[in-house]
Structure formats: structure tokens, C-alpha cells
C-alpha positions as CSV (number, residue, x, y, z in Angstrom):
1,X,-56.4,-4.0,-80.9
2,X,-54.1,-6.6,-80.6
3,X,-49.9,-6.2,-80.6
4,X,-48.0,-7.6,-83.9
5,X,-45.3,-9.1,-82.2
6,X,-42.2,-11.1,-83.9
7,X,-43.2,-14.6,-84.7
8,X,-39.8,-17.0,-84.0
9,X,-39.3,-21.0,-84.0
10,X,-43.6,-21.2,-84.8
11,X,-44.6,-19.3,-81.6
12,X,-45.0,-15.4,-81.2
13,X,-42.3,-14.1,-79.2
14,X,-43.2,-11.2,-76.3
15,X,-41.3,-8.3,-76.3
16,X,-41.0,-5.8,-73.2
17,X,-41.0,-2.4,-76.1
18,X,-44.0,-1.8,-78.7
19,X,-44.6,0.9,-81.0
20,X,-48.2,2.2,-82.4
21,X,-49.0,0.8,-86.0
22,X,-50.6,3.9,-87.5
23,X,-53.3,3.8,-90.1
24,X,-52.6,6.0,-93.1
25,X,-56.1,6.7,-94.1
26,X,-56.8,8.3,-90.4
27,X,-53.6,8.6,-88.6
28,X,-55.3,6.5,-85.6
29,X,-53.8,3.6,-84.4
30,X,-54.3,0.4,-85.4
31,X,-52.3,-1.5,-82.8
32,X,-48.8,-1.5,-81.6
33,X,-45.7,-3.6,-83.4
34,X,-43.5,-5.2,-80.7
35,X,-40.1,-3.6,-81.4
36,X,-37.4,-6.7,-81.4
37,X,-34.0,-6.0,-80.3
38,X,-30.5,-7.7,-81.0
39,X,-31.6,-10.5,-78.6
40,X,-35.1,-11.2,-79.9
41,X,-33.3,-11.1,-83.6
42,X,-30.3,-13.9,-82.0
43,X,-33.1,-15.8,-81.3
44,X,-34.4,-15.9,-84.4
45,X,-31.3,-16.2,-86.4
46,X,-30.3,-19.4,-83.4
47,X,-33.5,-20.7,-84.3
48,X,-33.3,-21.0,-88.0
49,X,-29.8,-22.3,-87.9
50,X,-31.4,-25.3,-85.5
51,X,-33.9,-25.8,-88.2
52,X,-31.9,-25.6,-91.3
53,X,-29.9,-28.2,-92.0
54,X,-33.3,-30.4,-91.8
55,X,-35.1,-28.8,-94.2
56,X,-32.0,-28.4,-96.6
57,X,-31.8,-32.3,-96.1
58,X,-35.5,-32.7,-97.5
59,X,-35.7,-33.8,-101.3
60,X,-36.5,-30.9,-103.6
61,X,-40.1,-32.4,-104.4
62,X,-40.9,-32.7,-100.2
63,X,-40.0,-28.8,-100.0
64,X,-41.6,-27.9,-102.9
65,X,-44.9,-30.1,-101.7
66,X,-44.9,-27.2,-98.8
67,X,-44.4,-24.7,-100.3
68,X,-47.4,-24.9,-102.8
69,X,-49.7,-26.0,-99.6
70,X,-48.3,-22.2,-98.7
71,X,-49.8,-20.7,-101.7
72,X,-53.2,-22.9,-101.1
73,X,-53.4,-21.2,-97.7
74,X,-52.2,-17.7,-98.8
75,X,-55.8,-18.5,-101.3
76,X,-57.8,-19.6,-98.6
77,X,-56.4,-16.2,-96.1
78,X,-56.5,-14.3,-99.0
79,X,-59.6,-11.6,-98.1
80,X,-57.8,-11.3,-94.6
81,X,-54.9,-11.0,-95.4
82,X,-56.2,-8.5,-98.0
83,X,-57.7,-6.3,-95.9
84,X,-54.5,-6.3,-93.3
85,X,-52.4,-5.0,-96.5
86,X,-55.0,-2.4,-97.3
87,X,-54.9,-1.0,-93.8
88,X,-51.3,-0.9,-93.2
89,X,-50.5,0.7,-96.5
90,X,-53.3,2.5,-97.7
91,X,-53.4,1.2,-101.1
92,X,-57.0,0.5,-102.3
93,X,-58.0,-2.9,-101.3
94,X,-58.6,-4.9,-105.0
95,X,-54.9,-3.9,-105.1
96,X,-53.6,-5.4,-102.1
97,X,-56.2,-8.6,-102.8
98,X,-54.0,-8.4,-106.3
99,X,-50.8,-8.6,-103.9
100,X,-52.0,-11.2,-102.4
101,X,-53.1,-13.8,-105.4
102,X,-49.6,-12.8,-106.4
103,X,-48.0,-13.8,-103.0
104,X,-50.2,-17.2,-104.2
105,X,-48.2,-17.5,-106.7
106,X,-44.7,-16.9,-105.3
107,X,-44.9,-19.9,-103.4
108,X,-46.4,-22.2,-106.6
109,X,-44.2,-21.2,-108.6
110,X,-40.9,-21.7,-106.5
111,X,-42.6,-24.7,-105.3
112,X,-43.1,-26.4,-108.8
113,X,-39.2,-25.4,-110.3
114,X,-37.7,-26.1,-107.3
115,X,-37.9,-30.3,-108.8
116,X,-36.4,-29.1,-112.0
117,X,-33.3,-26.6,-110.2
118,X,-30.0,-28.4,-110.6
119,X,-26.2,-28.4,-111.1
120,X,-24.6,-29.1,-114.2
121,X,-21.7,-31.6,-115.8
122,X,-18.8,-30.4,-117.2
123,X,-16.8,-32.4,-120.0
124,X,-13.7,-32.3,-119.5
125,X,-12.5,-35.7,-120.9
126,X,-13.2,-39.8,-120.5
127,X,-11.4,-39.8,-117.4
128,X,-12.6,-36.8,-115.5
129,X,-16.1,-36.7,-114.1
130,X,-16.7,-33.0,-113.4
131,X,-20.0,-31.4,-111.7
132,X,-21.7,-28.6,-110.5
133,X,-24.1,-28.9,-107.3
134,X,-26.4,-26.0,-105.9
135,X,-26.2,-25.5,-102.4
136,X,-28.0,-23.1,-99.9
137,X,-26.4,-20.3,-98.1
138,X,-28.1,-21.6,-95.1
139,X,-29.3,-18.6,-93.2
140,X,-30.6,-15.8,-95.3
141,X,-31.4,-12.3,-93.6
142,X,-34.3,-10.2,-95.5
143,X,-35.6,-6.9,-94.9
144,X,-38.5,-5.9,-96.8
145,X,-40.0,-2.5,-97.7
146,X,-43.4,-1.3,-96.7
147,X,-45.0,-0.4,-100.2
148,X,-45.7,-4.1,-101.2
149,X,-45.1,-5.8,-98.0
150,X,-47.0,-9.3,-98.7
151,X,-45.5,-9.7,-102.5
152,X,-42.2,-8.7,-100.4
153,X,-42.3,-11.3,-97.7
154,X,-43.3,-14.2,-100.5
155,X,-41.0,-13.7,-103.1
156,X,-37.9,-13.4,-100.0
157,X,-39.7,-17.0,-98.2
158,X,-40.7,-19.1,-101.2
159,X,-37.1,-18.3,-103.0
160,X,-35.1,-18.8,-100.1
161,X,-36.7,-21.4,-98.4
162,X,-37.5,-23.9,-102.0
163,X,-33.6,-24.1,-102.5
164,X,-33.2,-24.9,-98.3
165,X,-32.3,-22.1,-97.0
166,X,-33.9,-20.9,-93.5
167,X,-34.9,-16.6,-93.8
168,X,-35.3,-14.2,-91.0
169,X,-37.4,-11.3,-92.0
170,X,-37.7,-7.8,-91.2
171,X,-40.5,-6.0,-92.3
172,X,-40.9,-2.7,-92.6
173,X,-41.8,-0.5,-89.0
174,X,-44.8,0.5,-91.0
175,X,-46.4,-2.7,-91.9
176,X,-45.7,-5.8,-90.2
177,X,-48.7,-7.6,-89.8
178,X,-49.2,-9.3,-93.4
179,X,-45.5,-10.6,-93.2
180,X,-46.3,-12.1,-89.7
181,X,-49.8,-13.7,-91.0
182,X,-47.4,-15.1,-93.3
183,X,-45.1,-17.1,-91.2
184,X,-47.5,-18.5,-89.4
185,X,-49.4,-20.0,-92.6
186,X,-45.5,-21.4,-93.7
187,X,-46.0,-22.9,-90.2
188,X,-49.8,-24.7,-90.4
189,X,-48.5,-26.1,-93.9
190,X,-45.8,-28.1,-92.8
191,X,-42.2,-25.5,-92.9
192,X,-40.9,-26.8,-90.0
193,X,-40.6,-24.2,-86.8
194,X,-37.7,-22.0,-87.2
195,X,-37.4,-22.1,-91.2
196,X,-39.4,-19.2,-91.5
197,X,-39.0,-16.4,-88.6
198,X,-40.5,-12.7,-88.6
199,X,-38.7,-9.6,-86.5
200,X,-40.8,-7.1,-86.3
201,X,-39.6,-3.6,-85.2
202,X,-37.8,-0.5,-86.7
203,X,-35.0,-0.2,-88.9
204,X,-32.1,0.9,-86.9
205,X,-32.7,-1.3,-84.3
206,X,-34.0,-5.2,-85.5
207,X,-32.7,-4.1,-88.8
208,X,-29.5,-3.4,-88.0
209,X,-28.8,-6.4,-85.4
210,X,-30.2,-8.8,-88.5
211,X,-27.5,-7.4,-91.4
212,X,-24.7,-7.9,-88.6
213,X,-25.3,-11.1,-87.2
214,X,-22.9,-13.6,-87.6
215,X,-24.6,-16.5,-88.6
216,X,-26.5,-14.8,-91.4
217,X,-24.7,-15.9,-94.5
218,X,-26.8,-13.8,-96.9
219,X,-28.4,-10.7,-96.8
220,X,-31.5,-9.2,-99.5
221,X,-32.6,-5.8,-98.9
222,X,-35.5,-4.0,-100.7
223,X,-36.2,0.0,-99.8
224,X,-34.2,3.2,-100.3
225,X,-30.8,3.7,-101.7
226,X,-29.7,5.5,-98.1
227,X,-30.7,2.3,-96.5
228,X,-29.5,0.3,-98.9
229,X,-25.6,1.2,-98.6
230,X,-25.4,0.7,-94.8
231,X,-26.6,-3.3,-95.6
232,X,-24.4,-3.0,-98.2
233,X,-21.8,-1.8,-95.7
234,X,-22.8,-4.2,-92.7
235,X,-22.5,-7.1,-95.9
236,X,-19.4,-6.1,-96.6
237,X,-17.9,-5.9,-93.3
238,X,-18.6,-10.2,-92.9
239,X,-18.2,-10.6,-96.6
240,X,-21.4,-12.0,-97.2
241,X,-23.2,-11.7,-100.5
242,X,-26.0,-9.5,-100.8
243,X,-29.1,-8.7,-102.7
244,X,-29.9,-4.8,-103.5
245,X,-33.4,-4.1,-104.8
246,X,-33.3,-0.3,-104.2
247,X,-35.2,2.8,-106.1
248,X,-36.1,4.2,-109.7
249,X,-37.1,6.7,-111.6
250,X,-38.1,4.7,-114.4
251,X,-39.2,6.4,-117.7
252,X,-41.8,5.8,-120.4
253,X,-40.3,6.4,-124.3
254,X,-43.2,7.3,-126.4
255,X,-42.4,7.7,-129.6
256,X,-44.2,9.6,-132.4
257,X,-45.9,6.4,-134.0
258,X,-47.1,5.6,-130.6
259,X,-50.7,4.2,-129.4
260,X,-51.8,7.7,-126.9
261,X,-55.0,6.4,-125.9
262,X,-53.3,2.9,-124.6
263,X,-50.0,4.8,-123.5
264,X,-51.7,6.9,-121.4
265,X,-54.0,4.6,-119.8
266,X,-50.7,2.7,-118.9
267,X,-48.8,5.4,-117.7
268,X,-51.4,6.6,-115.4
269,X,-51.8,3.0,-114.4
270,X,-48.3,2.4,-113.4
271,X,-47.4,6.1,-111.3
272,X,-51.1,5.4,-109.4
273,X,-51.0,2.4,-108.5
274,X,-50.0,2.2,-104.5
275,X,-50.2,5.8,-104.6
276,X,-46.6,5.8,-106.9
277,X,-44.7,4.3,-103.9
278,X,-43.1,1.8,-106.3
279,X,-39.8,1.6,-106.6
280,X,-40.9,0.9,-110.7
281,X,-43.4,3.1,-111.0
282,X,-43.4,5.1,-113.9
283,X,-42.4,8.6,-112.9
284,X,-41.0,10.4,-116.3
285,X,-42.4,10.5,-119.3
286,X,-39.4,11.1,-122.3
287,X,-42.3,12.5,-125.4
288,X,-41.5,13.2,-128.7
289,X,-42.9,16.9,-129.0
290,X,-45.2,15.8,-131.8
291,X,-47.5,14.1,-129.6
292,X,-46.5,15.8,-125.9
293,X,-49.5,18.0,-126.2
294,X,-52.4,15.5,-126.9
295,X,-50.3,12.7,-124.9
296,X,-50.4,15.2,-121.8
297,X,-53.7,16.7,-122.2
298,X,-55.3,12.7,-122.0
299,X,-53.0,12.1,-119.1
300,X,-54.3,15.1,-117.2
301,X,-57.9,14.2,-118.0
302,X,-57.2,10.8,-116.2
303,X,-55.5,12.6,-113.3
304,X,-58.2,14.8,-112.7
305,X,-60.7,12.3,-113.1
306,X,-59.1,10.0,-110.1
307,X,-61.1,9.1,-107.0
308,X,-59.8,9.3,-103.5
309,X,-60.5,7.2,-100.3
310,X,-59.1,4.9,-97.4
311,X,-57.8,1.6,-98.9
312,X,-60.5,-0.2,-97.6
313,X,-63.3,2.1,-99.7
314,X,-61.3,0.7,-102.3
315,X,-61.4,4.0,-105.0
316,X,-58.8,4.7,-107.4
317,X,-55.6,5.7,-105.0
318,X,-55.3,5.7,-101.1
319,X,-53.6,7.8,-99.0
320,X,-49.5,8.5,-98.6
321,X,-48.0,5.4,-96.0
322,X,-47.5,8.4,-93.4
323,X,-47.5,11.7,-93.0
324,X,-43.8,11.9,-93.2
325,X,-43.9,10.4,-97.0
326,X,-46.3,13.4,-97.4
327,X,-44.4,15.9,-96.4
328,X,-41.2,14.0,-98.7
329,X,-43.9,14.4,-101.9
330,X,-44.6,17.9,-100.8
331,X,-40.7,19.2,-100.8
332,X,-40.4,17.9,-104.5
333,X,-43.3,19.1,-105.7
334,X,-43.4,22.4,-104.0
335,X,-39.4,22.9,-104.7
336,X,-39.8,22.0,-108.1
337,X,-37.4,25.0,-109.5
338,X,-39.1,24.2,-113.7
339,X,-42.2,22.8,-115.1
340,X,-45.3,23.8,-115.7
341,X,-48.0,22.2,-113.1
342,X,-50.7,20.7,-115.2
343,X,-53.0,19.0,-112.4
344,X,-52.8,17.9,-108.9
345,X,-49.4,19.2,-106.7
346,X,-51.1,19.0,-103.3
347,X,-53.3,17.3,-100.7
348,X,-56.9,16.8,-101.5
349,X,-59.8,19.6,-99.9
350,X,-62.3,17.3,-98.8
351,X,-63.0,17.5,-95.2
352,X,-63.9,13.0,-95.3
353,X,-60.0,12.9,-95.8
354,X,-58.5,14.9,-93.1
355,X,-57.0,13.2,-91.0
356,X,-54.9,10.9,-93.6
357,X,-51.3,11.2,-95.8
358,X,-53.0,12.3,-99.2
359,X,-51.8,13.3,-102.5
360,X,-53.5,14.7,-105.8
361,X,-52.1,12.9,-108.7
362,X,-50.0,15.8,-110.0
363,X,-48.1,16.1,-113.7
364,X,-45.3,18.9,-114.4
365,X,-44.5,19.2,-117.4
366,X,-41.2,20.6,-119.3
367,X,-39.2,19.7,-115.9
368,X,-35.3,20.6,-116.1
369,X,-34.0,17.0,-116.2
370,X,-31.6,18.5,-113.5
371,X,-34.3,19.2,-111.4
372,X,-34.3,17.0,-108.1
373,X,-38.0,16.2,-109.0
374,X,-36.7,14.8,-112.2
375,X,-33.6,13.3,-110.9
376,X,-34.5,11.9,-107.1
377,X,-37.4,9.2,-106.3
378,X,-40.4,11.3,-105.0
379,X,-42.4,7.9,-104.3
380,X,-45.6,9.5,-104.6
381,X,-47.9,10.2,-107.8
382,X,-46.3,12.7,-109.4
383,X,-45.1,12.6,-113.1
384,X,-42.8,14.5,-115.3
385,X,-42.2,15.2,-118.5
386,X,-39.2,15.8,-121.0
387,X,-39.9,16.3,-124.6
388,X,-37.6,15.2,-127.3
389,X,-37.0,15.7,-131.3
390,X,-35.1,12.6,-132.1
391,X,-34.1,8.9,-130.9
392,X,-30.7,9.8,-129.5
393,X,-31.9,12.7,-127.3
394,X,-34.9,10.5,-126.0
395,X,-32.0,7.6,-125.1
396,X,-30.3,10.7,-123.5
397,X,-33.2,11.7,-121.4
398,X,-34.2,8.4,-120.0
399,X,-30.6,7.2,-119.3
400,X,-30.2,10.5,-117.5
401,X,-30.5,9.6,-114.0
402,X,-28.5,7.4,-111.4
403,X,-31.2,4.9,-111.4
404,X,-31.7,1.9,-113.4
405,X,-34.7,-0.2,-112.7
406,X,-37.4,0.3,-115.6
407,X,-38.0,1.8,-118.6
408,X,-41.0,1.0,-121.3
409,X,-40.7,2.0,-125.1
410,X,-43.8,2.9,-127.0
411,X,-43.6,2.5,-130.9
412,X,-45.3,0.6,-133.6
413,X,-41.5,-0.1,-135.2
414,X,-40.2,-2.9,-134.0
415,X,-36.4,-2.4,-135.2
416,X,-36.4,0.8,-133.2
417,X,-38.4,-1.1,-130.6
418,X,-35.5,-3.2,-130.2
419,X,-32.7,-0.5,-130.8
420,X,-34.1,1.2,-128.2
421,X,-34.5,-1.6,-125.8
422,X,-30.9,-2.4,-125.8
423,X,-29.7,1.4,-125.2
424,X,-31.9,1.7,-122.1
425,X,-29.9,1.3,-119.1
426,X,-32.6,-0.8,-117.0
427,X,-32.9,-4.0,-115.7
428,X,-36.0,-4.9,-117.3
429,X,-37.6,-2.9,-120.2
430,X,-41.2,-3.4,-121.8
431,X,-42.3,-2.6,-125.2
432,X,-45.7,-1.1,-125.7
433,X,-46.6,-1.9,-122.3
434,X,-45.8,-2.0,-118.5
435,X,-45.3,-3.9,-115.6
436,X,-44.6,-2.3,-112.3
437,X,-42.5,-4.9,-110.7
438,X,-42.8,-7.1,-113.9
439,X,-44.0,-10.5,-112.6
440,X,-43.2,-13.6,-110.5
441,X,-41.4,-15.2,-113.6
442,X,-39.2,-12.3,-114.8
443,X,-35.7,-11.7,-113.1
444,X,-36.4,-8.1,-111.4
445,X,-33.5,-5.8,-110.3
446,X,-31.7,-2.9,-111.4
447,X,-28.0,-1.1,-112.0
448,X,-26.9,2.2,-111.0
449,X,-28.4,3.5,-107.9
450,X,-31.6,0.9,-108.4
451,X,-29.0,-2.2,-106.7
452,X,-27.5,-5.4,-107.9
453,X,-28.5,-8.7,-108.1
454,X,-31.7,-10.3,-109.3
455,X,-34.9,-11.9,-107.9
456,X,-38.0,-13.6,-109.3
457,X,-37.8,-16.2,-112.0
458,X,-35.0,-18.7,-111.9
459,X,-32.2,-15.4,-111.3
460,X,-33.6,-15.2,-107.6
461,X,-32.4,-19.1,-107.2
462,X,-29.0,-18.6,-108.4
463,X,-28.7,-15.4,-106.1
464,X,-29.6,-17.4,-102.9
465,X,-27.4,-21.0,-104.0
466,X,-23.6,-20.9,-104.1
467,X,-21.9,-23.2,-106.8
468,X,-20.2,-26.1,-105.5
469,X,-17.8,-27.9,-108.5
470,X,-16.5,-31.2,-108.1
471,X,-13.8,-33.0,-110.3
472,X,-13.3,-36.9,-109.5
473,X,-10.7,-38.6,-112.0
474,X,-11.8,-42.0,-112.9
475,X,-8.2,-43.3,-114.3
């Protein structure tokens, strides 16, 4: 088995300490992760400052020309680099060869608006020429979560690096070796070495020396709230901007008029999907009591009905990422103080899955919206319900968390579609549908608790470019 270790200025880069990579499905190894200090992360960061200013001095069109050879070779890789993310997460492998099309598509699509990304004039009279320019940060800092960590990695590089910036990534302890794979592809298709550097190695540690270095002029940061605040804080501290894409606890509205047979096919689609360790994933359902009863009793059907297995056996939902995410679903679930369990709320029986961080989809229903399981991300697949009687309690109910990241409304009207859509406090809401992470083109990000700041679409650009005006009188 070989050693992931940190991949800096196009060359892998040694270090003296690893750490075992652990598979979820089995809990046996399946390597060790070099674990990068502050001086393998310095080198990193001294490398991409070298590198830089080059590749910020390329036209638009010459970066963009890369980039899009990135998403050729993500294609060509993309059964490899499939089967890495199906190992290191667990997820069921025509999910992570989904996350990897869609890593594809990161780097074409930042490639191709990257030409068409530009400041803006000003009118300010005949004898003033005023202007806007885009510039890049120079050095951006990224440290990635381990539930999607190849869509992670590619929406951080191809944002960053299309507008000139040079990125540092951290990936998660977890799951490091897609993010590496990754580099080195920016590398065979043309980025030049140093524009694209990977530290592998755990949080506290690489993670921390990469939020406080003093060349990093930005800092994005996907994972847990708790996390979240000490990049926050490490931001702060240099006054650097920052990029928050934090948790959820994102709710489905279904209304009385609503489709049940495509709601809940949706809203088992979206909690099982990488096991519910999505920061969007769908984790409270807000029902009007007319249709809670036949809405539920589909839903549990579909539970009960779900297949189990190791990523790479590709059934319906893989294991937990680790034994300790197990043990975080089982304190919700099993400390739930309300609700009645429906289906699921434990590990599976089957001898062929000992061994690896399982977890029965599991639906309580009629929780105490003060209940921690109702409140707090589980990250698992477990669901909750709240009925309602009328519009404004339903509003009530899915605003009533600290998150803010998703929320879907299901209605035929589309006047109390849209009335509901503005009340929602989420940064992206869907109507009659769902999109767990909502696409490449769609700004993504959240208020409350969820972060600030946007990425994907044209948002992540403007979140990764300061504004430079100029004002040149003519008189």
C-alpha cells in the first residue's frame, strides 16, 4: 500500500510522520497519509507565491485553455479516480464516479467563463474615465471536508486558479488521496508547478499552520461549524477575507397539494445519498398533517427497502466515514428525548458488515423541534419530522434552527411557491425538487450557523477577486 504524501511545486514531498488511511467499509488500512507540518505547509505556501505572479500574468483564455485540459484528464482518470473516492469515503461507487464527472465540470466550466469575467466602467462624466479591474488575491488557503472530497478539491482549484490565483489545499485527514490525484493531473495539463499544491495531514496540525500563514491572502473553509470559527478566528487575526461553507439542517416544506410519490422519492434521495453526510442533505421534513401519514408511511417503505454494502459493491448507501461519525449518529439517535422511531435507528445485523461504520436509514417522527436531533447536524441518514396546520407555522418550523443552507418547497401553487421561497432563510431553495449541493452553476452557501460567502457559479469568482477602481481625468 503506498503513502499519500503532500504533493508541492509538481513533486511529492516526503515527510518523516504518516498516519494510517482507514477504510470505512472494513476498518483496515488502506495506506498511511504523510502528516505535513508548518514547514512542509511554508513550503507549499513559498512555492505558490514563486509561481503566482506567472500564471496571474497569463491571458484569461491561456488559463482557461488549462484548465478545461484539467477537466479532459479528470474524464480520462475518471474510473480511478472513482474508485479512490469510493474507498476513502465509503459512498457507493456510481456516486463518487457522479463526483467525479462533476469535478469534470468544475474545471470546464471555470475554464470557459473565465474569457468572459471582467471589470466594469463607471460614468461619471466626459472628462472622467472611471473603471473597475478584477484582481487575484494571490495565495488562496483551502481546506476541504471529507464527505465530497473530489467535487471539494475542484470547485476550490478551478475557481481560484481561472481568476490567477495560486491554492494550497488541505484535505480532510480522512481522505486525501483524490485531492492529491488531482494536483498532479493540474500538473500533466500544463498549471505550472507550484500553482496547485496539496498538504496532506490532520487538522490541527497542516490545517492550522495553512489558516495562519502569512502569505495566504485568502482563506475558504468547508466542514463543521466548530471548525469553522477557529479559521474564522485565524482569518481574522491577519485580516484576511474568508469563505465559510459550514453545516445544515436543511428542511423539505411539503405542502398539502403536494406530489407524495415524487416528494418522497426526493427526500429519501437527498438524506441517503453519501450516507446523509451532506452538509445539504435533507434532514427534516416540515408536513402538513393532512398528508404526514401517507407521506411517512412511503418514506419508510423506501428506508426499509435500502441495500447496504462497501462503496465499491456499489448498493444503495455505504458505510459511516469512521467509526467515530458512528458513534456521533448513535448519540442523536439514541438521545433522541421525542419522536416516534419509524424504521432504522441503529447499525445493520449482518455478519458481511462487521467490521465497518454502518447506519440503518432511520425516520423519527413528531420530533420536539427543540430536540438536539432536530436542531444539531447528525450527518448521517436520519430524518425528522414536524407536522404543521398552516403556512406560517410550516415557515416557523423550517426557519427554526441556527442553520441556513437549504430548504425545498413542495406545492402545486406557485404564488405560495414563491411566498414561501422568499420566507425561507436559506441560501438556496428549490421548488418541487432538490439538489444536494445544487450544481456547478448555482452560487452555493449559507447564513446563520451554515457560513458566509458564496461559491460555484460566477459568486465563487467575485469571492476569490478583490475590486480594483481606477479614475483617470482626461481634462
Amino acid at each position: 500500500m503506498d503513502t499519500a504524501y503532500p504533493f508541492v511545486a509538481g513533486a511529492v514531498l516526503r515527510t518523516a510522520r504518516t498516519y494510517p488511511n482507514l477504510d470505512p467499509a472494513t476498518g483496515r488500512p488502506l495506506g498511511d497519509v504523510g502528516r505535513a507540518g508548518a514547514d512542509e505547509v511554508d513550503a507549499a505556501v513559498r512555492a505558490a507565491a514563486s509561481a503566482q505572479p506567472a500564471w496571474a500574468a497569463a491571458t484569461p483564455e491561456q488559463r482557461g485553455r488549462v484548465l478545461t485540459r484539467v477537466g479532459d484528464l479528470v474524464d480520462r482518470d475518471r474510473e480511478q479516480l472513482a474508485r479512490l473516492e469510493s474507498q476513502d469515503t465509503g459512498k457507493p461507487l456510481s456516486q463518487a464516479r457522479t463526483d467525479a464527472t462533476v469535478a469534470a465540470r468544475y474545471f470546464r466550466f471555470y475554464g470557459h467563463v473565465v474569457d468572459a469575467y471582467h471589470g466594469s466602467q463607471i460614468p461619471l462624466g466626459p472628462d472622467v474615465h472611471a473603471y473597475t479591474v478584477r484582481e487575484p488575491y494571490g495565495i488562496v488557503g483551502s481546506i476541504v471536508a471529507w464527505n465530497y472530497p473530489l467535487q471539494l478539491a475542484s470547485r476550490a482549484l478551478a475557481a481560484a486558479t481561472a481568476v490567477g490565483n495560486a491554492v494550497v489545499l488541505k484535505p480532510a485527514d480522512e481522505t486525501p488521496r483524490t485531492a492529491l490525484a488531482l494536483a498532479r493531473l493540474c500538473t500533466e495539463a500544463g498549471m505550472p508547478p507550484g500553482v496547485v499544491g496539496v498538504v496532506t495531514g490532520l487538522g490541527a496540525e497542516a490545517g492550522a499552520a495553512l489558516a495562519a500563514h502569512p502569505l495566504v491572502a485568502h482563506l475558504g473553509f468547508v466542514g463543521s461549524t466548530e471548525t469553522g470559527r477557529l479559521v474564522a478566528h485565524a482569518a481574522a487575526d491577519r485580516v484576511v477575507p474568508t469563505v465559510l461553507e459550514l453545516g445544515g439542517k436543511s428542511a423539505h416544506v411539503v405542502l398539502a397539494d403536494a406530489d407524495l410519490d415524487r416528494a418522497a422519492e426526493v427526500v429519501t434521495r437527498s438524506l441517503l445519498q453519501n450516507a446523509g453526510q451532506t452538509c445539504s442533505a435533507g434532514s427534516r421534513l416540515v408536513v402538513h398533517e393532512s398528508v404526514r401519514e401517507p407521506l411517512v408511511d412511503r418514506l419508510v417503505r423506501r428506508f426499509a427497502a435500502t441495500t447496504l454494502g462497501p462503496g465499491l459493491e456499489d448498493r444503495d448507501l455505504g458505510p459511516l466515514v469512521s467509526p467515530r461519525q458512528q458513534e456521533r449518529v448513535r448519540g442523536y439517535v439514541e438521545g433522541a428525548a421525542s419522536g416516534v422511531l419509524r424504521v432504522g435507528g441503529g447499525p445493520p445485523q449482518e455478519d458481511r458488515l462487521g467490521g465497518g461504520s454502518y447506519w440503518l436509514p432511520t425516520l423519527l417522527d413528531g420530533v420536539d423541534p427543540d430536540d438536539p436531533v432536530a436542531r444539531e447536524e447528525v450527518f448521517g441518514p436520519v430524518l425528522v419530522t414536524h407536522p404543521f396546520v398552516d403556512e406560517e407555522e410550516a415557515v416557523a418550523l423550517a426557519n427554526g434552527t441556527d442553520y441556513g443552507l437549504l430548504a425545498a418547497v413542495w406545492t402545486r401553487d406557485v404564488a405560495r411557491a414563491h411566498r414561501m421561497a422568499s420566507a425561507l432563510e436559506a441560501g438556496q431553495v428549490f421548488v418541487n425538487g432538490y439538489g444536494a449541493g445544487g450544481g456547478v452553476e448555482l452560487p452555493f452557501g449559507g447564513v446563520g450557523r451554515s457560513g458566509h460567502g458564496r461559491e460555484k457559479g460566477l459568486a465563487a469568482l467575485d469571492a476569490l477577486t478583490r475590486v480594483k477602481t481606477v479614475v483617470v481625468r482626461l481634462d
